[in-house]
N, C-alpha and C positions, 0 to 999 in steps of 0.2 A: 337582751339577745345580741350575741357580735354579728356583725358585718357576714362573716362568714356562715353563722346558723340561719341567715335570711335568708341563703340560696340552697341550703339543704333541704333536699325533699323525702328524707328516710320516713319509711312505714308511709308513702301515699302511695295510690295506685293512680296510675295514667293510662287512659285507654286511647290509642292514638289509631285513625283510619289511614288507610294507603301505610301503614308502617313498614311493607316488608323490602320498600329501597328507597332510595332517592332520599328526598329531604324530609321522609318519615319516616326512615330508617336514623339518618342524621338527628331528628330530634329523641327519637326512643334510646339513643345512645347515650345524647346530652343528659337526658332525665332520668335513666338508668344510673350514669353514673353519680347521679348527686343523690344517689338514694333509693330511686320510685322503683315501685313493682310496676311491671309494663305488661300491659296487655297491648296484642297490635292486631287489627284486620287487613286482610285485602281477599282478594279475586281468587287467586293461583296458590294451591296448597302446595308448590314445591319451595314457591319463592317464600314463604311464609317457614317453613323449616331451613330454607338459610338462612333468614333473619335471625332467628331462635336461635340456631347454633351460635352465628355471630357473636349476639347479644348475650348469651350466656357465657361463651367462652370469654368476655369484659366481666363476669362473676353478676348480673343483672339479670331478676326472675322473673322470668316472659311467658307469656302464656299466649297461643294465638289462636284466630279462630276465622273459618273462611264465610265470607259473606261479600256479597254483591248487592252494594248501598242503589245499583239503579232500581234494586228490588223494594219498596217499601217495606214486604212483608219480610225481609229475612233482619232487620233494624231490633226490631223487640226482641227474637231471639240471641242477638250479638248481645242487647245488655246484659239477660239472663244468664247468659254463658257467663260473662265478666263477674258477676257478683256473685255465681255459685265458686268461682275459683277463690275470688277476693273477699267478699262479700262486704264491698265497696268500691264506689268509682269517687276521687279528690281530684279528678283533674282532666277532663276531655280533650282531645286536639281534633277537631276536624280538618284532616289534611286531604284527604282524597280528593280527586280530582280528574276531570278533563279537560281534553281541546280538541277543536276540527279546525283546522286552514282550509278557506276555501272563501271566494268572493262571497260578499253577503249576499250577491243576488241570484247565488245558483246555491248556498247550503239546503240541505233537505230540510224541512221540519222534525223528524225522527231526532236527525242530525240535532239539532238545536235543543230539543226538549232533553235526548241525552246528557247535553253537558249543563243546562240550568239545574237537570236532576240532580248531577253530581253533585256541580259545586256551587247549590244553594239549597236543594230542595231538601239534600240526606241532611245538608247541615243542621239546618233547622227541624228537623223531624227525629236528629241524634239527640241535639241540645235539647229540646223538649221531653222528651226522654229521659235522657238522664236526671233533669231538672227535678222531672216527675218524680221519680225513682231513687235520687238519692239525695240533690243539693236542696230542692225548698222543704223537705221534710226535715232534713239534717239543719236547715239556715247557711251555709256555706256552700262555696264550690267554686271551681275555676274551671272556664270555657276558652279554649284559643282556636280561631277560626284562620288558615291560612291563607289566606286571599294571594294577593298579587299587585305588584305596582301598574298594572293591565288595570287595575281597580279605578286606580288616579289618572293615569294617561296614556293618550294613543299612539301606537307607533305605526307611523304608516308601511313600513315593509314588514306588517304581521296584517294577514287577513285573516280576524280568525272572532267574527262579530259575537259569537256566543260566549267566548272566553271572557271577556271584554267584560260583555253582559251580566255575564254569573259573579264573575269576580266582585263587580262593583256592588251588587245585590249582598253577597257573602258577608262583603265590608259594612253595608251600612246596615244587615242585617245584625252583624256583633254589637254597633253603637245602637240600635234598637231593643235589643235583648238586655243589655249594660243597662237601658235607663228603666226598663222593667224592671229587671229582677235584683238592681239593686237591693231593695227590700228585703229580699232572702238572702243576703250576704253575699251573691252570686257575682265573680267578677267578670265579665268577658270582653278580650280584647284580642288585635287582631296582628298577625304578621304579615308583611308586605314583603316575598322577594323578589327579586330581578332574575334577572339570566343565572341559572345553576345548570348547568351540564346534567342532562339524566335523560333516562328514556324517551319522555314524552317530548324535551325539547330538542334531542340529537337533530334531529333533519332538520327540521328550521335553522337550529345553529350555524348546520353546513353549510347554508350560504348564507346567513347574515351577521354569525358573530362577530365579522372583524369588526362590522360597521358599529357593533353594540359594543363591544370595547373601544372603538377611536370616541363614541359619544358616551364614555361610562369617565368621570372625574377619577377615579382610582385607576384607571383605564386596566380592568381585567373582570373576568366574569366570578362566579359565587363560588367559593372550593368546597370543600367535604366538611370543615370546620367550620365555616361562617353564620350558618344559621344559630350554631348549638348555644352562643351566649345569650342572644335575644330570647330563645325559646328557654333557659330557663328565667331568666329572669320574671318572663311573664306566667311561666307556671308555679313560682315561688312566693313565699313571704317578703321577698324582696319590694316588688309590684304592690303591696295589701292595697294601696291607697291608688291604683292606677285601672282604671275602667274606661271602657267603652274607648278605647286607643288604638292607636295603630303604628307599629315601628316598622320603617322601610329598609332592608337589609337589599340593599343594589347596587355599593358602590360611588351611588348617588347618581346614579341613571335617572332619578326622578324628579330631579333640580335640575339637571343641563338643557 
């Protein structure tokens, strides 16, 4: 196999959560174009046929479907849907996600259990799932869990204790599931990014960016392209032999 057939992902399917902007629109792109048939969820069925259109008009066969991962029960029907389109899932990205800014000592509880749900509780109840369903019956599969350098370290002009929380949980849940499911061929590992410009982080940015770029060693924030090389690598035969990891795409905001 060349160099170049190790990052080819033709005939997989990739079901990626939060896919219909930001940096899971960004990776549905990266994976489209090197091959994969994409499946993408989110919340809002308008945002979800721009994606589609997007993504198609790159020549990349998407199929999307609305669900709301705070939901447990709407989980089983998302993978159904994916397999009756595909009828296979080779590659999960759990990207979806929350945040709340707010002192830890005035966040709500609601508050809190909201974003652990997101971004730990759907994770693990996706990956299990699919696990079920496609990768230890088949022996294969690849899981990438999105995390956050929030995972590794604190920044003190971000109040946002639940992020923090879930994030690190995410992470050391992928190196936990890595040393499990090893045994069924199942690889999973995780990506770490920094500051990307997008919905969820606009307001915060507005007033801390500068400060995150003067402490960023590249000194600039995450573009529209930056995640796409990591995310395939890690959803490829590139990785075969890379488990239970974590790449920091931040610039190197997480070394200064």
């Amino acid at each position: 196999m060349t160099v170049r057939e190790l990052f080819e992902l033709g005939g997989q399917v990739v079901l990626i959560t939060g896919g219909s902007r930001g940096l899971g629109l960004q990776i549905a792109s990266a994976l489209g174009e090197m091959g994969a048939k994409i499946a993408i969820c989110a919340r809002k069925p308008q945002e979800l046929k721009e994606a589609a259109v997007a993504l198609e008009s790159l020549g990349i066969e998407t199929f999307t479907a609305v669900c709301d991962l705070a939901k447990p029960e709407d989980l089983p029907p998302l993978v159904d849907a994916v397999l009756d389109r595909f009828g296979r899932i080779d590659v999960l990205v759990n990207n979806a996600g929350a945040s709340w800014g707010t002192p830890a000592e005035e966040m709500p509880l609601d508050a809190w259990n909201k974003v652990m749900r997101l971004n730990a509780g759907a994770v693990f109840q996706l990956s299990q799932l699919v696990a079920n369903r496609c990768f230890i019956p088949r022996r294969s599969g690849n899981i990438i869990v999105v995390a956050s350098v929030a995972a590794l370290r604190i920044g003190l002009d971000m109040q946002a204790v639940g992020y923090y929380a879930s994030k690190a949980a995410a992470l050391q849940l992928s190196r936990a599931l890595a040393a499990e499911w090893g045994r069924h061929g199942i690889r999973v590992n995780a990506l770490c990014p920094g500051f990307f410009p997008s919905k969820m982080s606009s307001g915060l940015l507005d007033t801390i960016g500068a400060s995150v770029v003067e402490r960023t060693p590249l000194g600039r924030l995450g573009g529209d392209t930056d995640l796409m090389g990591a995310a395939v690598f890690l959803a490829s035969a590139a990785s075969r032999h890379v488990t239970g990891q974590y790449i920091c795409v931040d610039g190197g905001a997480s070394i200064a």
